[in-house]
N, C-alpha and C positions, 0 to 999 in steps of 0.2 A: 504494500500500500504506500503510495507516495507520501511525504512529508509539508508540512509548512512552518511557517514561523510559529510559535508558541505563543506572544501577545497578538499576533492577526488571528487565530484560532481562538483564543479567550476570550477578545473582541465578539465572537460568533457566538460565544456560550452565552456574555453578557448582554447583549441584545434580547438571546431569546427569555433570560431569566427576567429579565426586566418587564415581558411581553405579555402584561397582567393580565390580556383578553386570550392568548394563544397558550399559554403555556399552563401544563398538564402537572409536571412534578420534574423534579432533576435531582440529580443523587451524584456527589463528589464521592470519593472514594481512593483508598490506595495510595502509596508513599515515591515520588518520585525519585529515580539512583540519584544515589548520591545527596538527597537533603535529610535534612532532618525528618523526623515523623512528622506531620501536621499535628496541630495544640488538640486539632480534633479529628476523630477514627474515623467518622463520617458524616457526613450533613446532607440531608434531603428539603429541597423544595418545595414548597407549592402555595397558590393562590389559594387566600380563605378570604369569606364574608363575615366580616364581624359586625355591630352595630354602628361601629363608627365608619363603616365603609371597608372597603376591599382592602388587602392587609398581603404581603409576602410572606408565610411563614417559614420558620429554619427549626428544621432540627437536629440537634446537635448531640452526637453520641460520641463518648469517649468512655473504653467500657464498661463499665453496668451503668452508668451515669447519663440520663436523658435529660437536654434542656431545651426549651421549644421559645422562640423567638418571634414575635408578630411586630411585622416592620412596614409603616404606613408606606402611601408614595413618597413622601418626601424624605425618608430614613434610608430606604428599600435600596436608592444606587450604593449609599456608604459601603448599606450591610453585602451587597454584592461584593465590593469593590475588595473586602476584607475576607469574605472568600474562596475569591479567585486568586487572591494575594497566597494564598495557603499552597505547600508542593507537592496537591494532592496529584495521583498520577493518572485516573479517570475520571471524567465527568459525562454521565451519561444525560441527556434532555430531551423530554419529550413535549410536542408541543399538541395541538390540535389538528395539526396537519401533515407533521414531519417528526423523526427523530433523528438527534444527533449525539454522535457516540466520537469522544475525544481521548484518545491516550498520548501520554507521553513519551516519548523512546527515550534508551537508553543515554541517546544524544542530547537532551534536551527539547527535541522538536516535538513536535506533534502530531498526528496521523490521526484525520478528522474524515467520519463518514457520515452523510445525510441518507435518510432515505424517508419519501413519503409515506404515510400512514392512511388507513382507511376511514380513521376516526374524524369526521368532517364534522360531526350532529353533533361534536359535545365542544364547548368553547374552550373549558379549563379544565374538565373535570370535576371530582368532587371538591366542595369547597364549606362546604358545612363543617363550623368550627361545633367539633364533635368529639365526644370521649369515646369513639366505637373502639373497641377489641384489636388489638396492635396486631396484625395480620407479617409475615413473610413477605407479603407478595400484596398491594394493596390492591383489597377487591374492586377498586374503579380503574385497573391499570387496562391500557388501551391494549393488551393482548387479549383478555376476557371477550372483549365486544368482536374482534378477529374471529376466536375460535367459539363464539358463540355460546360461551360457557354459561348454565346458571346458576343459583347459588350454590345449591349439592357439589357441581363439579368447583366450585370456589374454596370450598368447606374440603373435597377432597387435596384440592393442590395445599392449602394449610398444612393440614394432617403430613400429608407426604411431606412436603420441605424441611418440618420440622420434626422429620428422620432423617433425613440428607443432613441438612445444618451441623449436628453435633461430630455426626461420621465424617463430613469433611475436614471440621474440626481436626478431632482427631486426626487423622491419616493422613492430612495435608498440613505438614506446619511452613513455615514460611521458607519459599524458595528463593535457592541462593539469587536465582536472576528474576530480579522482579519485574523484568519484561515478558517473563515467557507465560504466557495466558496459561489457564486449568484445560485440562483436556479432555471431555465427556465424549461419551459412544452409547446409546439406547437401543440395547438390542432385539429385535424384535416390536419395533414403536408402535406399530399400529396405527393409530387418530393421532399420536403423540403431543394430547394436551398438556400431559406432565413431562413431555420431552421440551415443549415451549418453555415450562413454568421452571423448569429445571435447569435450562439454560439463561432463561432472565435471570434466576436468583444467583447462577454461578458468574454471569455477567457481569454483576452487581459487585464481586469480591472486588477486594484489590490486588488481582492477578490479570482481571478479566479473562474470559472464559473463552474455546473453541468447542462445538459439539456435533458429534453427527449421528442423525439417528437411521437404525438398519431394517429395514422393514422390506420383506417379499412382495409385496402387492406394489407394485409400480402405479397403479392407480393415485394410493395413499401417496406415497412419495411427491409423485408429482406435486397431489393436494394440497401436503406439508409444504413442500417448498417456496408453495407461493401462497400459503397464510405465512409463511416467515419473511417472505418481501412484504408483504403488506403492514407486519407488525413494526417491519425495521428491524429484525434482530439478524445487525452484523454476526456472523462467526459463527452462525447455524446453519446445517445444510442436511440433505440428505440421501442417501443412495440405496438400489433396489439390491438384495442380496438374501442370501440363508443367513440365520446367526452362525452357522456352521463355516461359513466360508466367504460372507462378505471381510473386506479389507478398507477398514476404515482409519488404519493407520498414516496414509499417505495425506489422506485431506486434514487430519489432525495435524500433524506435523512429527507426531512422536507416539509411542503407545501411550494409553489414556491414563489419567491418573483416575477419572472416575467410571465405575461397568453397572448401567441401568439396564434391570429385564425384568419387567414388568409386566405380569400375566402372560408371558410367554408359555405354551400348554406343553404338559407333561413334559420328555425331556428335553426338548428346546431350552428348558431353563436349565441343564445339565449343560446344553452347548452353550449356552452365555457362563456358565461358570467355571467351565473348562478355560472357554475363551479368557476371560477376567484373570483365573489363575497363570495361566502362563504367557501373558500377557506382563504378571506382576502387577496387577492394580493397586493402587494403596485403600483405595475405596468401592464398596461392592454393596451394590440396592439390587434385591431379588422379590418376586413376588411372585410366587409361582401361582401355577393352575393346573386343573386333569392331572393328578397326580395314578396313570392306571401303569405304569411301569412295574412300579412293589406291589400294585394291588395283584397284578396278573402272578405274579411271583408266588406272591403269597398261595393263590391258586384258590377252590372254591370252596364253601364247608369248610371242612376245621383240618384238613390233611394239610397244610401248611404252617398250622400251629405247634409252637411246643408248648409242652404241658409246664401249667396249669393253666392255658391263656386260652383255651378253644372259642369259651361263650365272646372273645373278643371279635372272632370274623365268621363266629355261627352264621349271624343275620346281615345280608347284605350290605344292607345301610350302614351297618359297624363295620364291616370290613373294608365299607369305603370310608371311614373317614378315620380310622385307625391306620390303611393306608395312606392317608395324606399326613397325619404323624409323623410315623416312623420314614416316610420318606424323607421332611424334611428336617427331623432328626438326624438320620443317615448325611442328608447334604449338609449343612453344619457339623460333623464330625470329618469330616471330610474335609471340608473347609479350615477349620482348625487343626487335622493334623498336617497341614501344609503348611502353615504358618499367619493364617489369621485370629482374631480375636472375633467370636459369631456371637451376635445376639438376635433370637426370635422375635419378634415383636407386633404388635396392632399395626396394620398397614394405616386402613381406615376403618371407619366404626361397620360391624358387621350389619347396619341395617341399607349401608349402600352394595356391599357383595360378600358374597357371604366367604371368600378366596378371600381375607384379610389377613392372612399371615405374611409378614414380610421377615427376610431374613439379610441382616445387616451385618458384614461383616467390613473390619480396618487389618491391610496387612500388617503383625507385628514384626514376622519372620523368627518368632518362637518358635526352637525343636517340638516335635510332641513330646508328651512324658510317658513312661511308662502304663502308667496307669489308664492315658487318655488311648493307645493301641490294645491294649487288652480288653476297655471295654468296646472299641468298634469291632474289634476279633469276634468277642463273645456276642455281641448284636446280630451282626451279618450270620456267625453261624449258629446260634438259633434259630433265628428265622430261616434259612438258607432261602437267604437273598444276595444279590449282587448289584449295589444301587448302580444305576448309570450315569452317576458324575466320575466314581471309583474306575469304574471301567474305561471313560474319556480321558483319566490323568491316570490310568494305571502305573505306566512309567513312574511319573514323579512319589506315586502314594506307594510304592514298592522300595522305592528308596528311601522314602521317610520312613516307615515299618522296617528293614532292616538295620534302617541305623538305631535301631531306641533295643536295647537288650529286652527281654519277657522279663517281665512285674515279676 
């Protein structure tokens, strides 16, 4: 991407901050090479109505620390001017008509993209000075009106982010080149509303983000690509592929630091988590579905129980959701003895699907322990099952097991 000067490009951002009737929200972010940290970790945007008239607000986060700033027009260039002054290294701006999204290189310069928006019918966005519910992702953001989303799917992208959030936390600390953007891959996207919301939020860091989501149906694809020009979200794109065998490493620039597969059915989410693992991801979002791999294993009646467990897959209905268990049991041991840290957890609340299991795991590159190979030993061969994530990373999960002595 081409460069420009740094104060002709800030000039661009200040205009449109200033632009009380056009402008949506804007979000600084990130620490530019070589300056100090900015006094503040981030500051967000946006026009409010207050009684005494239309007002800029700022909010200023330094962190746990929230302060919210309401600056008339006649305050409002100061408070601009103060910071733009800051060495923040992003500034993303969205306005009514357009967004524009500014980094700083390495050099000093700047590397500034505009792109139109769909969003014509709303002037500013929300502006109701309001105590609503501190959202991830704010529910009036001009991606929602894109992908058409309504509240349920609002309430879902919360939920999710705020399992992404911590894990990238974790898994991602601060890279040594703070130019080189986060790198996501969604395997398997589908409609990939939470591949949008997931790439805005990673956007958002102060790394700035590249994402590409992998989806079979070239239909979708296409669909995706051009609600992402419409939204304006630089550094997203997307390509038609198996999770098995698309290569989204080239458009990335590098392997991903973050592997999203989301409802990807039965073992598809074994080949996103193949993929993930040997890949080295530091961070790993699964949400499986059609869990009939273990279930078939298992086989019908009680002939694939060991005893004392039969009444578990007497009845079909048990023996389907007691497969969806130990399957993703099984993939969390597995996960962990390769070297990540797994946690199960609530996707979303089970009255939007009842497939809420999400499994989060952060690579640590902890050996297994002893203990942790003796109890996937004794699972696998009770049940005499063979999960197929095990079977994808045989290699690697053969090597881990040889190395750890028997408990």
């Amino acid at each position: 991407m081409p460069t420009t000067d740094l104060a002709t490009a800030l000039e661009q951002v200040r205009a449109l901050l200033l632009d009380g009737e056009r402008l949506v929200r804007a979000v600084g972010t990130g620490r530019r090479r070589g300056c100090e940290p900015p006094a503040v970790d981030r500051v967000e945007l946006r026009p409010v109505d207050l009684r005494a008239g239309r007002h800029l607000q700022a909010v200023h986060r330094t962190g746990p620390a929230v302060r919210t700033h309401n600056h008339d027009a006649a305050a409002a260039p100061a408070a601009v001017d103060a910071l733009l002054a800051l060495p923040f290294g992003n500034w993303h701006v969205e306005t009514a008509d357009e967004v524009l999204q500014l980094r700083v290189t390495k050099r000093g310069q700047a590397q500034v993209h505009r792109a139109a928006t769909s969003r014509r019918d709303v002037s500013a966005g929300p502006r109701a000075h309001d105590r609503a519910r501190a959202r991830l992702l704010d529910p009036g953001d001009p991606l929602f009106a894109v992908l058409g989303a309504d509240a349920d799917k609002r309430r879902q992208v919360d939920a999710f982010l705020r399992q992404l959030a911590p894990a990238v936390r974790d898994g991602l600390p601060a890279a040594p080149d703070a130019d080189a953007p986060l790198r996501a891959v969604d395997l398997g996207c589908g409609n990939a509303y939470l591949t949008f919301a997931a790439h805005r939020w990673l956007a958002e860091q102060p790394r700035g983000a590249r994402t590409v989501g992998v989806e079979l149906r070239e239909d979708l694809v296409a669909r995706s690509a051009g609600r992402a020009g419409e939204a304006g979200l630089a550094g997203l794109s997307f390509t038609a592929g198996t999770i098995a065998d698309a290569d989204p490493v080239p458009d990335l620039g590098g392997a991903p630091d973050v592997v999203l597969a989301l409802h990807a059915c039965d073992t598809a989410t074994d080949d996103a988590l193949a993929r993930a693992v040997r890949w080295g991801a530091p961070v790993v979002l699964a949400a499986p579905c059609c869990h009939h791999d273990v279930q078939q294993q298992i086989g019908t009646g009680t002939s694939g129980a060991p005893e004392p467990y039969a009444a578990l897959v007497r009845h079909a209905i048990l023996r389907e959701r007691f497969a969806d268990v130990l399957t993703d049991a099984l993939r969390a041991q597995v996960l962990r003895l390769l070297g990540y840290r797994v946690d199960v957890v609530e996707f979303v609340d089970s009255r939007h699907t009842p497939r809420n299991a999400l499994l989060r795991a952060v690579r640590t590159g902890a050996p297994p322990t002893p203990a942790l190979v003796a109890e996937h030993r004794e699972l696998t061969r009770a049940w005499g099952v063979v999960p197929a994530l095990a079977e994808r990373l045989r290699p690697e999960l053969d090597a881990a097991l040889a190395a750890v002595p028997a408990a």
